[in-house]
C-alpha distance (Angstrom), angle and dihedral (degrees) to the residues before:
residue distance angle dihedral
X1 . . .
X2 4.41 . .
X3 4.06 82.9 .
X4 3.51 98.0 42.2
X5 4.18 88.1 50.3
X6 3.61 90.1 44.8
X7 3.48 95.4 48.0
X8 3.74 93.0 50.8
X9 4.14 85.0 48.5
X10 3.77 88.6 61.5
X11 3.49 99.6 46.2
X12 3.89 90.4 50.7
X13 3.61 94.9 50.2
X14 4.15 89.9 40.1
X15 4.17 81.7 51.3
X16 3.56 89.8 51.7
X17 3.70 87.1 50.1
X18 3.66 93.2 53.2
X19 3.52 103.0 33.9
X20 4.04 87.7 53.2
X21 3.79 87.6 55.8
X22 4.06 98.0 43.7
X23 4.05 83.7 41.4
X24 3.95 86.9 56.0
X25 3.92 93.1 49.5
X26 3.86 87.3 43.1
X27 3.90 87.9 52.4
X28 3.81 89.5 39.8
X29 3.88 96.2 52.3
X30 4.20 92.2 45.6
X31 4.08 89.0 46.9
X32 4.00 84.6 58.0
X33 4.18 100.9 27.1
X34 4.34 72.9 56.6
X35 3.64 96.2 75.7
X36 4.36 88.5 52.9
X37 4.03 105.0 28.2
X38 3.72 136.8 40.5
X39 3.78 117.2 -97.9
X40 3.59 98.8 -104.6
X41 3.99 91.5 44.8
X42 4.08 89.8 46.6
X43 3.55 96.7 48.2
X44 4.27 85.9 49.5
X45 3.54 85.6 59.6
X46 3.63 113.7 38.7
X47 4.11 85.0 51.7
X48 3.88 84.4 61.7
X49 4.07 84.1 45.2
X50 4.65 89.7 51.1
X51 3.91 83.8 38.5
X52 3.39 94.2 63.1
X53 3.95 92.3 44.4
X54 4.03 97.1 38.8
X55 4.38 83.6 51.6
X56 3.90 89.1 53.6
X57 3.66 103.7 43.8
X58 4.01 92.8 35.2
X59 3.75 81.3 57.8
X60 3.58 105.0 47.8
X61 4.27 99.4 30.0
X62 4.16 108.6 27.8
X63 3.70 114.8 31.0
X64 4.10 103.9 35.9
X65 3.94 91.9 153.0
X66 3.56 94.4 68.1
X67 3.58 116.3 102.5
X68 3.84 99.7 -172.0
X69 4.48 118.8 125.0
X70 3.73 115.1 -116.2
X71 3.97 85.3 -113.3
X72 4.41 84.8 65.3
X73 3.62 103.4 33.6
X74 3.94 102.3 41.0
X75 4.11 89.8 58.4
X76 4.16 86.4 54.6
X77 3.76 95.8 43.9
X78 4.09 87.0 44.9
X79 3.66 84.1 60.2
X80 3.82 103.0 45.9
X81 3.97 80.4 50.8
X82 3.39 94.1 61.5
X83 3.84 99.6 61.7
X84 3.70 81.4 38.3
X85 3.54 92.5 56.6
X86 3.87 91.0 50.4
X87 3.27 95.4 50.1
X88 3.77 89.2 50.7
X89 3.88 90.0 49.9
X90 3.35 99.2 47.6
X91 3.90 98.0 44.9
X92 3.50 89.3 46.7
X93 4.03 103.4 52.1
X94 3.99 82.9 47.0
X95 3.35 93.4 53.2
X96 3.87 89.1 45.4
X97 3.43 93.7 51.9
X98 4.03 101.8 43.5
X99 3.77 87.8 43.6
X100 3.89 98.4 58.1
X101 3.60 89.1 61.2
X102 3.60 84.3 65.9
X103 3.70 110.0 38.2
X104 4.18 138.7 30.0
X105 3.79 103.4 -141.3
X106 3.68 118.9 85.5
X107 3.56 100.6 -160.0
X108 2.84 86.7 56.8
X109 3.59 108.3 50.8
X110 4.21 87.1 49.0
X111 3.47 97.7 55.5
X112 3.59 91.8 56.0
X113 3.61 100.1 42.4
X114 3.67 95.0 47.5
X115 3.82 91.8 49.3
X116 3.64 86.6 53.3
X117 3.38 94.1 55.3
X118 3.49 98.6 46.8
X119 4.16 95.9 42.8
X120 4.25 83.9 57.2
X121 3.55 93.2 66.5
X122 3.95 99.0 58.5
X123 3.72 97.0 102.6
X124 3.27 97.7 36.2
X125 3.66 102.7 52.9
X126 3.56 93.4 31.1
X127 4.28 82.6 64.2
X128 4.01 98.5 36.7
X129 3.99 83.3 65.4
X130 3.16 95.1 34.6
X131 4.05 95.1 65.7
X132 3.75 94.8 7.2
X133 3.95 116.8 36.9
X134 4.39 97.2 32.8
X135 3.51 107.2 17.9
């Protein structure tokens, strides 16, 4: 059971790892897809851009006991993105819209509401692949 526990400890902090760096690409990708697409539309996209990213390195650094093919496990984590990537939507135009009552610049305002609503999906993500995506 003290294994087990500690295993699932360093896969959550090896997640957090991972999910930091496919959350920086996804923040990366909107900052630029910005300057051609709406908001809402560039955030939509650059989530499938960190999805992509987050599926690889989940794969090959956090879950290493699971024994499913790309072809099995990509579906599953696909669909644990996309209530991931509502949440992340959702929070995010929210955020955007509560937080230009408060301040001017735009940039701004996106970069923190997006990073919101990526950050809020740690736990939950981090657990849909857990028990759905590599078991």
């Amino acid at each position: 059971m003290i294994s087990s526990k500690k295993e699932e400890k360093r896969q959550f902090i090896i997640f957090i790892i991972t999910g930091g760096t496919s959350a920086i690409i996804n923040i990366l990708s909107r900052i630029i897809l910005s300057n051609f697409f709406r908001f809402e539309i560039a955030i939509l996209i650059s989530y499938g851009i960190g999805m992509i990213i987050a599926f690889l390195l989940a794969k090959r650094y956090v879950f290493l006991n699971s024994n499913k093919s790309i072809k099995k496990s990509f579906p599953a984590f696909a669909l644990v993105n996309l209530i991931s990537v509502l949440q992340t939507f959702f929070v995010s135009i929210l955020m955007k819209n509560w937080l230009i009552i408060f301040f001017d610049n735009l940039l701004f305002i996106e970069l923190i509401s997006h990073t919101c609503g990526l950050g809020i999906l740690v736990f939950t993500s981090f657990y849909g692949h857990k028990y759905i995506t590599f078991k």
